[in-house]
C-alpha positions as CSV (number, residue, x, y, z in Angstrom):
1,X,0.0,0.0,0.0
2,X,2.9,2.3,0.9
3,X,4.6,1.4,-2.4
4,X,1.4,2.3,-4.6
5,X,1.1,5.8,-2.8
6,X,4.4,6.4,-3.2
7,X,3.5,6.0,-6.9
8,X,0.7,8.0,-6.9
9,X,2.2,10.8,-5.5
10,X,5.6,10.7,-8.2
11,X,3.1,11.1,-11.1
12,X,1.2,13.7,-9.8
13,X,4.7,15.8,-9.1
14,X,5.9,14.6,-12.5
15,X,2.7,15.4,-14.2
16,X,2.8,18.7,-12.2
17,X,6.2,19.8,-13.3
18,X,5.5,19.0,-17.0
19,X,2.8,21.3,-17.2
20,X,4.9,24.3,-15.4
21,X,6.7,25.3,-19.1
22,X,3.7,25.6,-20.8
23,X,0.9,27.8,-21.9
24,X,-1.7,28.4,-18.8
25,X,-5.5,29.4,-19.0
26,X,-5.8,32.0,-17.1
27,X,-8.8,34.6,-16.2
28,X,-11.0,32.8,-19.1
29,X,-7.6,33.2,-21.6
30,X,-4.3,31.5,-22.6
31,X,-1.2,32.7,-21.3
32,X,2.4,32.5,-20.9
33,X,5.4,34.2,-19.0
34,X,7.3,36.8,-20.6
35,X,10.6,34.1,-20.1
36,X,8.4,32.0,-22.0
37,X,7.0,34.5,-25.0
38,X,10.7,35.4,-25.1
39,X,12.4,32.4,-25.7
40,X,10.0,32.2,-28.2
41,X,10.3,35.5,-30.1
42,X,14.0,35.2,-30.0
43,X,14.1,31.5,-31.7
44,X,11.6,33.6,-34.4
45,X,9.0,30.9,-33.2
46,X,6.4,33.5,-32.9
47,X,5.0,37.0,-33.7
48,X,4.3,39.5,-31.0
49,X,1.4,42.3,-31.1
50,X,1.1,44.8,-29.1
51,X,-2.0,46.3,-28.5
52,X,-1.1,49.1,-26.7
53,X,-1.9,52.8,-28.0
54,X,0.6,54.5,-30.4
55,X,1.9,56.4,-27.7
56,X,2.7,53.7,-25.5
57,X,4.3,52.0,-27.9
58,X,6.7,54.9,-28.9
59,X,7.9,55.7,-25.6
60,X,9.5,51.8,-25.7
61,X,8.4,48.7,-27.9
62,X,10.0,45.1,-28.3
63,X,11.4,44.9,-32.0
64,X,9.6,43.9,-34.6
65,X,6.7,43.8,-32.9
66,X,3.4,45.2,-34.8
67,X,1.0,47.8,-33.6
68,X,-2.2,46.8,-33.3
69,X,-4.4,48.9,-30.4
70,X,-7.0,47.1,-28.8
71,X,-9.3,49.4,-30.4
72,X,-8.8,48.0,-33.6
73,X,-7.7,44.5,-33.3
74,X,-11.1,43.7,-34.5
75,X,-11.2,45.3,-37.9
76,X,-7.5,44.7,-38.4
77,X,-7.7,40.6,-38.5
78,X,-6.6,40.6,-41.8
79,X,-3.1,41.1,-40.3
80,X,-2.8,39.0,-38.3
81,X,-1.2,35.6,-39.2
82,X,-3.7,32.3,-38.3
83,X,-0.6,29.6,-39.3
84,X,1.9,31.2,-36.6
85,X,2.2,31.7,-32.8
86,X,0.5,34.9,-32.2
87,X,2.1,36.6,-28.3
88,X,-0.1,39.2,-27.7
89,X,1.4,42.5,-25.8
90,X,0.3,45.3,-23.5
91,X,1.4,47.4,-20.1
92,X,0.4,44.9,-17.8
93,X,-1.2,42.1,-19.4
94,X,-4.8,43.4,-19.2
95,X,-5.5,44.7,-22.5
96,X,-3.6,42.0,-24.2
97,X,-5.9,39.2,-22.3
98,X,-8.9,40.9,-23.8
99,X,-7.0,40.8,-26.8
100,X,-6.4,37.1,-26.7
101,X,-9.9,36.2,-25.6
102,X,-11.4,38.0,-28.9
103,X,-8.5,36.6,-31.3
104,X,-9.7,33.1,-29.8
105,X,-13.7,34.3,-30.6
106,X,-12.7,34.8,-34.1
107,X,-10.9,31.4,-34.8
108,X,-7.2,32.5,-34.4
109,X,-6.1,29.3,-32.0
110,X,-2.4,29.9,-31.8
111,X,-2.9,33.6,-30.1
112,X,-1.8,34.2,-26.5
113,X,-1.3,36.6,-23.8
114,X,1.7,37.6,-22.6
115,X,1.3,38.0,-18.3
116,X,2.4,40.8,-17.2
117,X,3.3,42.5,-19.9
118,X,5.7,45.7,-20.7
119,X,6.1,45.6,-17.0
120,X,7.6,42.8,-16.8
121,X,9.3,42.2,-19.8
122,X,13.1,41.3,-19.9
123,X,14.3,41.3,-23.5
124,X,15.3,44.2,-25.8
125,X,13.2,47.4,-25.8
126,X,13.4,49.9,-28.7
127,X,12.7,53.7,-27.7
């Protein structure tokens, strides 16, 4: 009996662990870390939108990353890729999660928030 428990327990910290790297759902969305989304966007695995407004995004943007404000994600979905990762962007993570959650409403399955956002992002920022 000790021996099964023991079991038990190993795949449920195994199975635990595994999931730790991955994308989350998270307030009704899908998200990852900004470690995560920039591992990614480095190994050009992904492309990241920023939904932020224009001044936002002048006073400091990741590179490449497109311009898309929340405001007109929407009637902009023609530009936005459906057969590649899709790491959406904001200040903190909030704008971008509504972002995700409509990108998902309209079919685009591949789209996901990046927590935290400008805030806490690590990698290179343009000015």
């Amino acid at each position: 009996m000790n021996k099964i428990m023991m079991i038990v327990m190993l795949i449920v910290v195994v199975a635990i662990s595994a999931g730790c790297n991955h994308v989350v759902a998270s307030q009704g969305g899908i998200s990852m870390t900004t470690e995560e989304a920039l591992s990614l966007w480095q190994a050009k695995k992904a492309v990241i939108i920023d939904v932020r407004t224009p001044q936002e995004y002048q006073e400091g943007h990741i590179p490449d990353a497109v311009l898309i404000p929340l405001n007109q994600l929407e009637t902009r979905l023609d530009e936005i890729p459906k057969d590649q990762q899709v790491l959406l962007i904001c200040r903190s993570g909030r704008r971008s999660a509504q972002g995700t959650n409509l990108l998902r409403s309209k079919g685009f399955e591949q789209v996901v928030n990046i927590e935290g956002g400008m805030l806490a992002w690590r990698g290179p920022v343009v000015k």
